[in-house]
C-alpha positions in Angstrom: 14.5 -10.3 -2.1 13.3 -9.0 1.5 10.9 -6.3 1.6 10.0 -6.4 -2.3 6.9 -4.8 -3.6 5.5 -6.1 -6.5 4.4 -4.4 -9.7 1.2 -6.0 -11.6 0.4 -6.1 -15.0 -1.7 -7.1 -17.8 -0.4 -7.8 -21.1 -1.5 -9.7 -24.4 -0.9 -13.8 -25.4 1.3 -12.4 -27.9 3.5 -9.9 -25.9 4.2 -12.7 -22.8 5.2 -15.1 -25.6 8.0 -12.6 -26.9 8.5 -11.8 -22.9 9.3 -15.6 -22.6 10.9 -15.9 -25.7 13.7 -13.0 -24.8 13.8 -14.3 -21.4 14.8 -17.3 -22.6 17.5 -16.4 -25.1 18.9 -14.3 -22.1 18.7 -17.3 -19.8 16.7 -15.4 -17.4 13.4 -16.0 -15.7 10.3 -13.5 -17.1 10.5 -11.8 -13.3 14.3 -10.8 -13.6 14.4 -10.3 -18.0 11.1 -7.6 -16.6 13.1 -6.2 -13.8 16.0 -5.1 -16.4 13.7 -3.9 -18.8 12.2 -1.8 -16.0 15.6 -0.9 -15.3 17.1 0.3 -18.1 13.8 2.1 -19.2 14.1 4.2 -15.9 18.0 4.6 -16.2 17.7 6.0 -20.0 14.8 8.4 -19.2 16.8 9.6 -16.2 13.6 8.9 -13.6 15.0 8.4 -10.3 18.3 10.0 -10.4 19.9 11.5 -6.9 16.7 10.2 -5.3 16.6 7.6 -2.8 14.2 5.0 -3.0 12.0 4.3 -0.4 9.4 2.0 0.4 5.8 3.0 1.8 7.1 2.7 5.3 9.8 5.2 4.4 12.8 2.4 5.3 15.5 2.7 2.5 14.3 0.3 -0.8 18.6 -0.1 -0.8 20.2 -3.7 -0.7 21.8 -4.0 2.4 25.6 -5.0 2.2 26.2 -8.4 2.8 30.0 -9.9 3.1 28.5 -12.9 1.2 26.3 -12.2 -1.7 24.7 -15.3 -3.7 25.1 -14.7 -7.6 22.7 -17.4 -9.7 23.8 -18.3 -12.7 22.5 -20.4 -15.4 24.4 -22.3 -18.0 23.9 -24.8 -21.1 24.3 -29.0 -19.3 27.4 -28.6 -21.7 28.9 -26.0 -20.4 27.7 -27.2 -16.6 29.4 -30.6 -17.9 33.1 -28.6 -18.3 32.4 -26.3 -15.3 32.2 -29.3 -13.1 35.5 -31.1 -14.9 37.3 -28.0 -14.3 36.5 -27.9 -11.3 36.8 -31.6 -10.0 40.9 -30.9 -11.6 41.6 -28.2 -9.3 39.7 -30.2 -6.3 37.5 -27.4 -5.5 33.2 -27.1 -5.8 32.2 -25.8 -9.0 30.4 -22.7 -6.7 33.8 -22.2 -5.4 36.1 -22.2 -8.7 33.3 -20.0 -10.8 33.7 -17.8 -7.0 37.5 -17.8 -7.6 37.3 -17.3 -11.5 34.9 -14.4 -10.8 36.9 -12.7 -8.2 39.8 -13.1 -10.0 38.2 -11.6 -13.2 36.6 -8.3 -11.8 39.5 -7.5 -9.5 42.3 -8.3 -12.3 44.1 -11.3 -10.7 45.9 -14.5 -11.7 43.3 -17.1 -10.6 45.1 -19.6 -8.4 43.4 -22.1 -6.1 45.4 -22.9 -2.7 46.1 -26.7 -4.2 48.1 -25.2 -7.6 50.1 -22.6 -5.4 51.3 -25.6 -2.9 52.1 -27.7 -5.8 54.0 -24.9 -7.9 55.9 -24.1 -4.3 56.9 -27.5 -3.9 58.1 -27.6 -7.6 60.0 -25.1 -6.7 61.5 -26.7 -4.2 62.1 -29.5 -6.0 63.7 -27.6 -8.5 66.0 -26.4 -6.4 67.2 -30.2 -5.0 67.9 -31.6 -8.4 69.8 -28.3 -9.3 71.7 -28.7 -6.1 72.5 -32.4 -7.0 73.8 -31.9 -10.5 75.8 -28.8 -9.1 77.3 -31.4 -7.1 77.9 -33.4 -9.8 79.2 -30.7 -11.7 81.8 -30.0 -9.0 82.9 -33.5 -9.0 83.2 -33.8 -12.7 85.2 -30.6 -12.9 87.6 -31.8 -9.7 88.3 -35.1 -12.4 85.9 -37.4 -11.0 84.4 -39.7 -13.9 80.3 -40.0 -13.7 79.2 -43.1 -16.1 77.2 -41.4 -19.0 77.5 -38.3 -18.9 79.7 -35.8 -20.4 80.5 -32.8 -18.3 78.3 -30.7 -21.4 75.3 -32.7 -20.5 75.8 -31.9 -16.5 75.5 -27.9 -17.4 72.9 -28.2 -20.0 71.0 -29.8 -17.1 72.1 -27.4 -15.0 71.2 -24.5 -17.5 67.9 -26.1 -18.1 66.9 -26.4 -14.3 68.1 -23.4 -13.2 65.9 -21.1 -16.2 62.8 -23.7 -15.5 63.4 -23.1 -11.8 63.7 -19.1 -12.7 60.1 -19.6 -14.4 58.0 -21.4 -12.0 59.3 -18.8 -9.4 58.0 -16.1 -11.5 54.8 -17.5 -12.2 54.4 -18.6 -8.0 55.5 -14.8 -7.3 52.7 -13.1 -9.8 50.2 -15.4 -8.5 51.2 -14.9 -4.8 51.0 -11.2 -4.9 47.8 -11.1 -6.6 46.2 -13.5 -4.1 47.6 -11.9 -1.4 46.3 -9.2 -2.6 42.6 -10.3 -3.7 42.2 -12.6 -1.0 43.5 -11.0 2.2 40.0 -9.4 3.4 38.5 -12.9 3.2 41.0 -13.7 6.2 38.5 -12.0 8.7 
């Protein structure tokens, strides 16, 4: 944190052990458990409201907006262990899928990573071949040809089956699209 003032204090063995304790069990450090206590004590008792705060300079105590923000987080090693699986599966960093997952969480969207929406198009597309090619077969079984195996049930229950399954992964590709078209457009710049 730039520009940060510090606040010093003394308190007993006993209090810094409970300090630490509650940090802990709130994986955070004893600085940043200290700075939400501080926090919330000056939010409940209504301190500071409609003023802005200032440091002694009088520049603006304010975060300055950043495109970029780093977010730290800490996590169990088991839960580090299935962040990174996850992760490795969708062939992204683990800093960019829990990026991704967040985004994708606070702004309401379908979280999709660039890989899964080119493989789900080309599903798609694939979709669409093999229903064009048992269409064809279709046609030819219905003009009288004989196709070895089949029965001209089996060729529509294919068809029936490809065409809904097709129908399906369209509507998944088209929620996902929109919503990171959506989400994702501003990071274009």
């Amino acid at each position: 944190m730039r520009d940060a003032n510090f606040l010093k204090t003394r308190v007993s063995c006993e209090m810094k052990r409970l300090i630490g304790t509650a940090a802990a069990e709130a994986y955070l450090t004893e600085a940043a458990w200290l700075r939400r206590a501080i926090e919330q004590a000056l939010e409940a008792s209504g301190a500071g409201r409609g003023r802005q705060a200032t440091f002694r300079d009088g520049r603006s105590c304010r975060e300055p907006h950043r495109k970029n923000t780093r977010v730290f987080v800490r996590l169990k090693p088991d839960d580090r262990l299935i962040l990174r699986e996850r992760a490795a599966a969708r062939g992204l960093p683990a800093a960019t899928y829990v990026s991704v997952l967040l985004r994708a969480h606070l702004r309401h969207l379908a979280p999709l990573p660039a890989a899964e929406l080119t493989a789900l198009k080309d599903s798609v597309a694939e979709l669409g071949a093999i229903g064009r090619n048992l269409n064809q077969i279709a046609r030819a079984v219905n003009g009288g040809a004989r196709p070895a195996g089949l029965s001209r049930g089996d060729l529509h229950a294919l068809l029936r089956v490809c065409d809904s399954l097709r129908a399906h992964v369209k509507g998944l590709l088209n929620a996902n699209l929109r919503s990171w078209v959506i989400g994702y457009a501003d990071d274009q710049d």
